[in-house]
BADO-296142 format. One record per atom (N, C-alpha, C, O): residue number from 1; residue in three letters; chain; atom name; x, y, z. Coordinates in steps of 0.05 Angstrom, whole numbers, plus 5000, padded with zeros to 4 digits. Example, Ala and Ser with C-alpha at 12.3 -4.5 7.8 and 13.67 -1.06 7.14 Angstrom:
<num=1 residu=ala chaine=A atome=N px=5264 py=4886 pz=5156>
<num=1 residu=ala chaine=A atome=CA px=5246 py=4910 pz=5156>
<num=1 residu=ala chaine=A atome=C px=5264 py=4934 pz=5156>
<num=1 residu=ala chaine=A atome=O px=5285 py=4934 pz=5169>
<num=2 residu=ser chaine=A atome=N px=5257 py=4955 pz=5142>
<num=2 residu=ser chaine=A atome=CA px=5273 py=4979 pz=5143>
<num=2 residu=ser chaine=A atome=C px=5258 py=5001 pz=5157>
<num=2 residu=ser chaine=A atome=O px=5268 py=5023 pz=5161>
//
This chain:
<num=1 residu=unk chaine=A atome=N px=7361 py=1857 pz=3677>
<num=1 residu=unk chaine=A atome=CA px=7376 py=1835 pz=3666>
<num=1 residu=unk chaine=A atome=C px=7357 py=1816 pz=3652>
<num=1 residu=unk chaine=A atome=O px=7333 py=1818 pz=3655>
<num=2 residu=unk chaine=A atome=N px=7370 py=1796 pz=3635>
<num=2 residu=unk chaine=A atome=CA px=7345 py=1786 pz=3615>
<num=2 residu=unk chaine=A atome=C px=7342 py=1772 pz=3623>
<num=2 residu=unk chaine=A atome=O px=7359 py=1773 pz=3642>
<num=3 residu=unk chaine=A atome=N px=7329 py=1752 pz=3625>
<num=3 residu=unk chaine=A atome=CA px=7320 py=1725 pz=3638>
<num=3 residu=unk chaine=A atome=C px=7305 py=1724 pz=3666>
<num=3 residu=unk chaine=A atome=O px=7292 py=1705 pz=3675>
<num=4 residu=unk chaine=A atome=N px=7309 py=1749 pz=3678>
<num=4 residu=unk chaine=A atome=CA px=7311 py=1751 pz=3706>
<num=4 residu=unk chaine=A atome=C px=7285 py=1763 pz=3723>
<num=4 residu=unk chaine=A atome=O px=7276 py=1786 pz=3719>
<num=5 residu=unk chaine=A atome=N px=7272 py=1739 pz=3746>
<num=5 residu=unk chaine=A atome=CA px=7245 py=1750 pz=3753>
<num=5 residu=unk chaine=A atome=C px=7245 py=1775 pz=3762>
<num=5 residu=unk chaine=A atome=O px=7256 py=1776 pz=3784>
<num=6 residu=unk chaine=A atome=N px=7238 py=1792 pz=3755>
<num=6 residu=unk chaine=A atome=CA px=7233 py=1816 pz=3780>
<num=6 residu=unk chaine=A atome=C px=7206 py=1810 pz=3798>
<num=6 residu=unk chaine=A atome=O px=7203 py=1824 pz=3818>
<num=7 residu=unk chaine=A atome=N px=7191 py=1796 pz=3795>
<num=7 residu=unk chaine=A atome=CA px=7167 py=1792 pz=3810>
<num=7 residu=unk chaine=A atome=C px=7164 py=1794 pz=3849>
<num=7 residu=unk chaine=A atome=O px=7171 py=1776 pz=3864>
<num=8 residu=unk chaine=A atome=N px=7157 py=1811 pz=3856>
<num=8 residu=unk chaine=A atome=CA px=7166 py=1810 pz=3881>
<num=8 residu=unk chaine=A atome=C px=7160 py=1786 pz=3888>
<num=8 residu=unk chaine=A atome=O px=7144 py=1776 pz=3872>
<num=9 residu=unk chaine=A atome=N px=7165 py=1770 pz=3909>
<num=9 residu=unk chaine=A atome=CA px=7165 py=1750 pz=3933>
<num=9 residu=unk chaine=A atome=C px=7148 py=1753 pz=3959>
<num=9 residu=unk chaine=A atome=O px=7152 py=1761 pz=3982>
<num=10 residu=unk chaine=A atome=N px=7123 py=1743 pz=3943>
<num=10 residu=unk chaine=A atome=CA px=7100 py=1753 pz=3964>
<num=10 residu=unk chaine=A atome=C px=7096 py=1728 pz=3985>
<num=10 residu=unk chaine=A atome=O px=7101 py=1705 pz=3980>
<num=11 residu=unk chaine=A atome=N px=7084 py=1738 pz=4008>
<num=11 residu=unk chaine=A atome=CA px=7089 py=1715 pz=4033>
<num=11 residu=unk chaine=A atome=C px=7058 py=1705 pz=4031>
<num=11 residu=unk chaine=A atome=O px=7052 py=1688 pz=4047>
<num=12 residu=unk chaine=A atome=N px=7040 py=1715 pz=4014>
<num=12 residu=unk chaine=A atome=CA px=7017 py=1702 pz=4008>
<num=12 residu=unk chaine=A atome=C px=7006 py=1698 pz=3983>
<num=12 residu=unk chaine=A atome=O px=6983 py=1703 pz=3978>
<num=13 residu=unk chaine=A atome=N px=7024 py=1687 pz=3964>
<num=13 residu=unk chaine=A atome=CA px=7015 py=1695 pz=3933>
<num=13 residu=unk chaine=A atome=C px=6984 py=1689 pz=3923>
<num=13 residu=unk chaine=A atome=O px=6975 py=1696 pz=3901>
<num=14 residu=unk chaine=A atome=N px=6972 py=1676 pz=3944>
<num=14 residu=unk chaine=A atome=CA px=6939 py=1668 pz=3937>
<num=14 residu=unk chaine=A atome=C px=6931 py=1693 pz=3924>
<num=14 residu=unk chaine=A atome=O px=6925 py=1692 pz=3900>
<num=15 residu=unk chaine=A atome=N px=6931 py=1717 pz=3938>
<num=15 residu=unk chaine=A atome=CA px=6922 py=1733 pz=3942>
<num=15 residu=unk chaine=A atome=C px=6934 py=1770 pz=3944>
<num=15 residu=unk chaine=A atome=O px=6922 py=1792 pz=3942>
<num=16 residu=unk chaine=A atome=N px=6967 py=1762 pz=3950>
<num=16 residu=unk chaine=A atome=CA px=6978 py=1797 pz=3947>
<num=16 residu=unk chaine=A atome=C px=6982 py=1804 pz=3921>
<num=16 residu=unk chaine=A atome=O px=6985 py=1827 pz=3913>
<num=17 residu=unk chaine=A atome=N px=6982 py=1781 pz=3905>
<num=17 residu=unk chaine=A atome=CA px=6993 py=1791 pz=3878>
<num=17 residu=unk chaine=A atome=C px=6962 py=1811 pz=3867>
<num=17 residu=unk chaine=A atome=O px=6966 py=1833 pz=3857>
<num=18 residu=unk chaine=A atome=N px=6941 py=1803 pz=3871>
<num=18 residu=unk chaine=A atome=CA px=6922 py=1813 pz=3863>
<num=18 residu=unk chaine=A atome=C px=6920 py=1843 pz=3880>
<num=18 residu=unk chaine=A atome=O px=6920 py=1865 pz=3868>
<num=19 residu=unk chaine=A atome=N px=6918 py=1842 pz=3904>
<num=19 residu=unk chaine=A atome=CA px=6919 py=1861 pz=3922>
<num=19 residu=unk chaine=A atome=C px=6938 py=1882 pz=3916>
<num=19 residu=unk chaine=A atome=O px=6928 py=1904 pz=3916>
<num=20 residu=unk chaine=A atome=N px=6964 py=1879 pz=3910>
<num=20 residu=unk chaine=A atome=CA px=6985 py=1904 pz=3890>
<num=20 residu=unk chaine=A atome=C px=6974 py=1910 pz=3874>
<num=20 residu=unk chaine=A atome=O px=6973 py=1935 pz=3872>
<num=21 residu=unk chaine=A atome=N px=6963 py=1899 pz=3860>
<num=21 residu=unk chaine=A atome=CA px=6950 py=1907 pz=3832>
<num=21 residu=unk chaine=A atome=C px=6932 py=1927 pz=3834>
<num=21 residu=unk chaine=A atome=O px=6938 py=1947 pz=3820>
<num=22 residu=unk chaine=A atome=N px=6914 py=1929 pz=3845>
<num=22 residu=unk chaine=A atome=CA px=6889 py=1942 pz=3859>
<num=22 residu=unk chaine=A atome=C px=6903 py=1955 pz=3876>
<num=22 residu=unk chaine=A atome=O px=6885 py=1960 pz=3891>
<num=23 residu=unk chaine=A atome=N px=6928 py=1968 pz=3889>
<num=23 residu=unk chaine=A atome=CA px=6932 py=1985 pz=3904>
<num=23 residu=unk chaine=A atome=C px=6955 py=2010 pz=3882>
<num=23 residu=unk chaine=A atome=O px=6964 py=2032 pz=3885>
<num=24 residu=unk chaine=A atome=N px=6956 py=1988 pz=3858>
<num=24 residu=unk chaine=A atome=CA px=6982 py=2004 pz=3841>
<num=24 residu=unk chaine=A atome=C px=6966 py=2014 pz=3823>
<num=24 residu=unk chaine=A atome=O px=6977 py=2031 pz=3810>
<num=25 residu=unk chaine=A atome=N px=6937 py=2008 pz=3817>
<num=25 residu=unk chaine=A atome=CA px=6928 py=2016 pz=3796>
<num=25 residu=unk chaine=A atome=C px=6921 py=2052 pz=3788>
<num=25 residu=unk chaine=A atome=O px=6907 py=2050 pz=3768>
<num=26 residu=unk chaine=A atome=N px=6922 py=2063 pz=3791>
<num=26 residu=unk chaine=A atome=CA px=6917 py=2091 pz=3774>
<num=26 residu=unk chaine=A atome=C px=6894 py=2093 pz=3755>
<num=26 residu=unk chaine=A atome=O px=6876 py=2110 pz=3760>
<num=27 residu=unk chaine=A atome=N px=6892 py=2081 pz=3739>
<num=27 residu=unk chaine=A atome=CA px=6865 py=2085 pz=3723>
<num=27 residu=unk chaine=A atome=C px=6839 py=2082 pz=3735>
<num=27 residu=unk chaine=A atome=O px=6825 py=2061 pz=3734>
<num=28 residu=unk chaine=A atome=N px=6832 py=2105 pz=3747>
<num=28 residu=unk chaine=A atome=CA px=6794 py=2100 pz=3758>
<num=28 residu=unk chaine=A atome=C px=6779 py=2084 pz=3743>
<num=28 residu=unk chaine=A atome=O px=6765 py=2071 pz=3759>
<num=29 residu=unk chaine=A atome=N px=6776 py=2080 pz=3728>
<num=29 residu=unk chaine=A atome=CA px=6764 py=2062 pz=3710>
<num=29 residu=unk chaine=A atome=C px=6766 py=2034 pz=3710>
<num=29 residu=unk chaine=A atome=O px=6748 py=2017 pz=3707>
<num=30 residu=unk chaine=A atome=N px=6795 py=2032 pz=3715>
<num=30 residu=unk chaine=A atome=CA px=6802 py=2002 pz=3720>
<num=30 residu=unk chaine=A atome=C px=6794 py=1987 pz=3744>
<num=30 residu=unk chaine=A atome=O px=6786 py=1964 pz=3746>
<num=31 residu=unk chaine=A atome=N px=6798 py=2014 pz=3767>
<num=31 residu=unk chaine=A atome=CA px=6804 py=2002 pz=3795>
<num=31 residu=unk chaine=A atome=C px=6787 py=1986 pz=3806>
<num=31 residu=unk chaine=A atome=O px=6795 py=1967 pz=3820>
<num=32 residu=unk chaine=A atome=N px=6752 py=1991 pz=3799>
<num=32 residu=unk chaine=A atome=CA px=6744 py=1979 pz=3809>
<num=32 residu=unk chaine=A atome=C px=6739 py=1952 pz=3807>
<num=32 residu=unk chaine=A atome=O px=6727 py=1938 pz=3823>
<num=33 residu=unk chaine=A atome=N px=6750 py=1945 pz=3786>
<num=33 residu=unk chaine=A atome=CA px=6754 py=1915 pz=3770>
<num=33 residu=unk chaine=A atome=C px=6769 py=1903 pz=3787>
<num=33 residu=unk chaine=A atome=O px=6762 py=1883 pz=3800>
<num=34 residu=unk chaine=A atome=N px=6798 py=1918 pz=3788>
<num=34 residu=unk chaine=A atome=CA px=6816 py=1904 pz=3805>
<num=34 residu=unk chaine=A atome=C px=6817 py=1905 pz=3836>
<num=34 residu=unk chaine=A atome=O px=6830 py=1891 pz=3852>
<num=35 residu=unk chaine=A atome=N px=6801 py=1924 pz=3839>
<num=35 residu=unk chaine=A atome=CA px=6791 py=1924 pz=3869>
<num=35 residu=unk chaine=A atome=C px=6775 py=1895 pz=3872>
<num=35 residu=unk chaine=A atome=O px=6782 py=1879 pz=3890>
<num=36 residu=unk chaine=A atome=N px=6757 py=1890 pz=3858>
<num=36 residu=unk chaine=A atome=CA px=6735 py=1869 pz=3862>
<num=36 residu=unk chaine=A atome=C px=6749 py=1839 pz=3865>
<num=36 residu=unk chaine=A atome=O px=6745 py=1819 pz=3879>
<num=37 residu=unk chaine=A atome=N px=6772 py=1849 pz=3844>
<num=37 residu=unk chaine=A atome=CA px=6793 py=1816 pz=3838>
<num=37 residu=unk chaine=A atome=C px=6803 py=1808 pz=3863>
<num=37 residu=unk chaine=A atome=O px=6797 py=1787 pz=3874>
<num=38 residu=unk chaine=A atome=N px=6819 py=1827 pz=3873>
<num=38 residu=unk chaine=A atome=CA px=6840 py=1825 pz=3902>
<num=38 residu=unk chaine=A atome=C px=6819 py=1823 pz=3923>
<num=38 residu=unk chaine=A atome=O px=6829 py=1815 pz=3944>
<num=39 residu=unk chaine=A atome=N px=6789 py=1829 pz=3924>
<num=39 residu=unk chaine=A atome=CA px=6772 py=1825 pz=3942>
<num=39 residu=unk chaine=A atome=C px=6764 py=1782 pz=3942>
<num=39 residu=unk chaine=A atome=O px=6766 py=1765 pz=3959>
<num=40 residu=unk chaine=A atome=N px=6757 py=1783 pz=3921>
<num=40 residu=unk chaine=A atome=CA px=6755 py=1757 pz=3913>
<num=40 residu=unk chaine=A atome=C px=6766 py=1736 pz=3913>
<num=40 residu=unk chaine=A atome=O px=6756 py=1714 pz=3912>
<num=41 residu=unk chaine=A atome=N px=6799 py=1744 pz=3914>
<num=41 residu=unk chaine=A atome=CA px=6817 py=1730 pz=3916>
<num=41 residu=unk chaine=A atome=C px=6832 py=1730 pz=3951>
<num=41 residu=unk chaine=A atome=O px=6851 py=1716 pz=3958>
<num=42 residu=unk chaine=A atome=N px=6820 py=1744 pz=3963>
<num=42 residu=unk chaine=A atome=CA px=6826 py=1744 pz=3986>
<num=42 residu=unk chaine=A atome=C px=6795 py=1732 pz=4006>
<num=42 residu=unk chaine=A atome=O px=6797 py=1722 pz=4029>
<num=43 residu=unk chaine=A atome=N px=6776 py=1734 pz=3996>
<num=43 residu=unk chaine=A atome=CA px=6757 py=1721 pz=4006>
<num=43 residu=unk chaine=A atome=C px=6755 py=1693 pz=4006>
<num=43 residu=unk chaine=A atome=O px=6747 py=1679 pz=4024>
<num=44 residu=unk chaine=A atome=N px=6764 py=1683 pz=3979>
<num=44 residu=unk chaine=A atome=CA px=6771 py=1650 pz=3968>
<num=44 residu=unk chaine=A atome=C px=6795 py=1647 pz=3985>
<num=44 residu=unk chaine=A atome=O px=6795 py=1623 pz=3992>
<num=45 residu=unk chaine=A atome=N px=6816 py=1660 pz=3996>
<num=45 residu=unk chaine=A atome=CA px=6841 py=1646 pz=4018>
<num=45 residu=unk chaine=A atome=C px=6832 py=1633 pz=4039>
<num=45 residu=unk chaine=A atome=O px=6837 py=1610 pz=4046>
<num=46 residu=unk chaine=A atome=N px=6811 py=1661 pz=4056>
<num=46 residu=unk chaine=A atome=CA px=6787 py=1657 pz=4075>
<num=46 residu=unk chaine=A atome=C px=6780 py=1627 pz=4073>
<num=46 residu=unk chaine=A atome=O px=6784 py=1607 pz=4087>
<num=47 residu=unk chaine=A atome=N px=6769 py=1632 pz=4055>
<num=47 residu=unk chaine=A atome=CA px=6750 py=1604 pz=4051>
<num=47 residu=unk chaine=A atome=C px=6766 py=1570 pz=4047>
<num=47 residu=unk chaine=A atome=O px=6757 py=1547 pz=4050>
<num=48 residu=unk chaine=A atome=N px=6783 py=1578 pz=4042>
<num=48 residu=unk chaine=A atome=CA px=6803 py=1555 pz=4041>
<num=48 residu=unk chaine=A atome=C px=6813 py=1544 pz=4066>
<num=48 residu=unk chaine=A atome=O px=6816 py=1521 pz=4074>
<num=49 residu=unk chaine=A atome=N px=6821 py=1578 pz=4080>
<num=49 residu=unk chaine=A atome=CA px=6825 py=1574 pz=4110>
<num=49 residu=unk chaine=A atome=C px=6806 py=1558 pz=4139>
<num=49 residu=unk chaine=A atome=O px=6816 py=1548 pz=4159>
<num=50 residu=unk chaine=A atome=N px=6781 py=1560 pz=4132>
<num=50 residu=unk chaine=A atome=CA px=6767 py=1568 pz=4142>
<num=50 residu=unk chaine=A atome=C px=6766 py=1540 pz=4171>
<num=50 residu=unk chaine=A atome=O px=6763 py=1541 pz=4195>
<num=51 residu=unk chaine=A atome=N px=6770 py=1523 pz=4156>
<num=51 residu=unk chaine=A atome=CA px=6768 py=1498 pz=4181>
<num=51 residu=unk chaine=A atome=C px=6804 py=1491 pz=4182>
<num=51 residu=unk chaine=A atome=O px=6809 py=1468 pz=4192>
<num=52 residu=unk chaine=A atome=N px=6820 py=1502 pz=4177>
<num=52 residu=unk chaine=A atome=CA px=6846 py=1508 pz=4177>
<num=52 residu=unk chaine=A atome=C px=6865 py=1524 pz=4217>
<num=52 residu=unk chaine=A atome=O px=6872 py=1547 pz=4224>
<num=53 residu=unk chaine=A atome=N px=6866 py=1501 pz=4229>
<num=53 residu=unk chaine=A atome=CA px=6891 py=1516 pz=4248>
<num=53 residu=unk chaine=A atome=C px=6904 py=1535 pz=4242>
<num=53 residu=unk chaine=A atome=O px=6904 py=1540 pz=4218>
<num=54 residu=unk chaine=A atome=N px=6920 py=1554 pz=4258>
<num=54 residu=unk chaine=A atome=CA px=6937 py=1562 pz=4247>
<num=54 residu=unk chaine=A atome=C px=6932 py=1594 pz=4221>
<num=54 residu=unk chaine=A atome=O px=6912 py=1608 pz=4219>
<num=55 residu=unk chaine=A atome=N px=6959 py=1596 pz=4204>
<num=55 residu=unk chaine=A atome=CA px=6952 py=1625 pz=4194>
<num=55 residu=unk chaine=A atome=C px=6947 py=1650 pz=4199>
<num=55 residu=unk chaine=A atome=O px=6942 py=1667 pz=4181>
<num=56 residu=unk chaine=A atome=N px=6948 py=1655 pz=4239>
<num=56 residu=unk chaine=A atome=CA px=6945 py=1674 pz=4246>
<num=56 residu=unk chaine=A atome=C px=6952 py=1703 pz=4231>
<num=56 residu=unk chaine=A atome=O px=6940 py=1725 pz=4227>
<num=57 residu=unk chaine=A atome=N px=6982 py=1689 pz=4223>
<num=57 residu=unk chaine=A atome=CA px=6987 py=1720 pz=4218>
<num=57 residu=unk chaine=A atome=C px=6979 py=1731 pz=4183>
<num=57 residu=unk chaine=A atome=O px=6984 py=1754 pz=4175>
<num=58 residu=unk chaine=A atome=N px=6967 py=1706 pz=4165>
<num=58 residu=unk chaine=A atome=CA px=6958 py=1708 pz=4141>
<num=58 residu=unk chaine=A atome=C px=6928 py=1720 pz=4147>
<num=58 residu=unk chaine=A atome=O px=6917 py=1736 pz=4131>
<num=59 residu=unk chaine=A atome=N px=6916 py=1709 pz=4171>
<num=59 residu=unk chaine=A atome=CA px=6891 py=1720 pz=4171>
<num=59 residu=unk chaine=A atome=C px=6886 py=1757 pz=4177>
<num=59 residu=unk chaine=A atome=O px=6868 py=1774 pz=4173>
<num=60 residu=unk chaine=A atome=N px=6912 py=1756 pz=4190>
<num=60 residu=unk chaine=A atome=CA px=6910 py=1790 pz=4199>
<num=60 residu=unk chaine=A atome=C px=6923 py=1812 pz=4181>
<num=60 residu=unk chaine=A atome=O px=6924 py=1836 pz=4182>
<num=61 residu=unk chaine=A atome=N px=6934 py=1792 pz=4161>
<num=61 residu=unk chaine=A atome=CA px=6943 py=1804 pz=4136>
<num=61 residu=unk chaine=A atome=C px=6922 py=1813 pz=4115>
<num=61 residu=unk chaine=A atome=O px=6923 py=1833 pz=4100>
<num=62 residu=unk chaine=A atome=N px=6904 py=1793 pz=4117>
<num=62 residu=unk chaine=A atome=CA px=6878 py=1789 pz=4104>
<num=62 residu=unk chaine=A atome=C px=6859 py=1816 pz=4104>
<num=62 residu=unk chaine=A atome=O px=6848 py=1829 pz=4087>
<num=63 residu=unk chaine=A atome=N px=6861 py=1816 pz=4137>
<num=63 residu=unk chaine=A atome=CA px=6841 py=1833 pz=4152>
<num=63 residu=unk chaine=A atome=C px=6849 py=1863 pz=4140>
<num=63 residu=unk chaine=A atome=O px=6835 py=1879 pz=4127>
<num=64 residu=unk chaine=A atome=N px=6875 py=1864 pz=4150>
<num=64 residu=unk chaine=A atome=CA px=6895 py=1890 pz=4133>
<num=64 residu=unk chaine=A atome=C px=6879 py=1901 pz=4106>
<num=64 residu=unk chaine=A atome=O px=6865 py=1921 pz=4107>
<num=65 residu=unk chaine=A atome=N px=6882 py=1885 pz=4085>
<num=65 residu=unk chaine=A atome=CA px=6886 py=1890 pz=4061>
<num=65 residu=unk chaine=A atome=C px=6857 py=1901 pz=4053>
<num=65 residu=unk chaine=A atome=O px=6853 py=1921 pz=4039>
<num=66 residu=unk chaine=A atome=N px=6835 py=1881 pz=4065>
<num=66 residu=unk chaine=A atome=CA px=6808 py=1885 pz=4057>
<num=66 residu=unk chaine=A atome=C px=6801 py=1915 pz=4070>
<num=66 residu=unk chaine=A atome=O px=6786 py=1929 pz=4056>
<num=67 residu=unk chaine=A atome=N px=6810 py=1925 pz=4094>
<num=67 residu=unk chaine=A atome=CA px=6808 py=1943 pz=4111>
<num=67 residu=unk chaine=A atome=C px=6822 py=1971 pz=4082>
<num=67 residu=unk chaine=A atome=O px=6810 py=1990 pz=4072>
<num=68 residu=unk chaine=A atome=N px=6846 py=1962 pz=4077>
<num=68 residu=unk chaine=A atome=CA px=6852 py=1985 pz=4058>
<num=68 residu=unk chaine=A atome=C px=6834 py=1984 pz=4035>
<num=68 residu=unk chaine=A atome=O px=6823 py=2004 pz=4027>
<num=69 residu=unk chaine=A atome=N px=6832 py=1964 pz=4025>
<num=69 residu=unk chaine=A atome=CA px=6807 py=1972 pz=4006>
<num=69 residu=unk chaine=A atome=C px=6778 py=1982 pz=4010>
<num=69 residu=unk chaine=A atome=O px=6761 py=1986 pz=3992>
<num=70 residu=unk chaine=A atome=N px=6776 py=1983 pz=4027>
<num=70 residu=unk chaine=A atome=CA px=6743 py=1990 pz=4040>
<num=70 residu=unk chaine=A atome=C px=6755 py=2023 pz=4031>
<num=70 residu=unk chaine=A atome=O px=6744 py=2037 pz=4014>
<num=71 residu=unk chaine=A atome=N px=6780 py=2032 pz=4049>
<num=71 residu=unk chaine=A atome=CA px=6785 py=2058 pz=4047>
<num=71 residu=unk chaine=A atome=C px=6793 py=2067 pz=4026>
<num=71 residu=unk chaine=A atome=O px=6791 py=2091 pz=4023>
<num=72 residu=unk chaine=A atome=N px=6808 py=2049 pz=4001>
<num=72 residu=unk chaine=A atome=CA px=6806 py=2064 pz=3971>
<num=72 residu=unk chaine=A atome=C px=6778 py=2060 pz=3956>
<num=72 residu=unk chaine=A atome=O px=6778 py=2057 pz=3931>
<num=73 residu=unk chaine=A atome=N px=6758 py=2059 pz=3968>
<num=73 residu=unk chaine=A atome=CA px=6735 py=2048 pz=3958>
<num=73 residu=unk chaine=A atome=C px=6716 py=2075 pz=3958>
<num=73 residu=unk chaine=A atome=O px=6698 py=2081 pz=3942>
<num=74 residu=unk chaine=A atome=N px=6725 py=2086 pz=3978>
<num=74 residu=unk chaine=A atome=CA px=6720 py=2106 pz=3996>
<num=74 residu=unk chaine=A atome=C px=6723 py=2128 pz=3985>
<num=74 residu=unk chaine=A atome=O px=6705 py=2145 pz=3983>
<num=75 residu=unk chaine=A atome=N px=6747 py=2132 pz=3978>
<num=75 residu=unk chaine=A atome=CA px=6772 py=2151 pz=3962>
<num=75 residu=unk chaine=A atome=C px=6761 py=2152 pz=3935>
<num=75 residu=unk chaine=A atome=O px=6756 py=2174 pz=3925>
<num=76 residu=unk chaine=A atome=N px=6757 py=2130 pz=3923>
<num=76 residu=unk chaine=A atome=CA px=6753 py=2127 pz=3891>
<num=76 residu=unk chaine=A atome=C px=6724 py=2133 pz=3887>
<num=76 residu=unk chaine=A atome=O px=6714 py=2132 pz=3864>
//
């Protein structure tokens, strides 16, 4: 429909939008670019967090994501 976001509704946009990206990517060539981005951008949440209460479950999301990229790192 025209006008209309399709953008998914991410529960951490610091950082998943980049992380899809780098898990959707297909071009070897690219990936590791966008691998590096979604690493970067999830390290900078970290760091934001860091004297931060709270976020439990953003931090184990965190943990998640970097964990799958170690293993397409791996793969690629």
């Amino acid at each position: 429909m025209a006008g209309q976001d399709t953008s998914p509704n991410f529960l951490y946009p610091d950082w998943q939008r980049e992380y899809e990206v780098a898990l959707l990517e297909l071009d070897r060539e690219k990936l590791p670019k966008c691998m590096a981005t979604a690493e970067t951008a999830i390290f900078a949440r970290l760091k934001a967090l860091i004297d931060k209460a709270g976020h439990e479950k953003e931090r184990i999301a965190m943990d998640d994501a970097l964990r799958a990229l170690r293993l397409l790192k791996q793969d690629s």
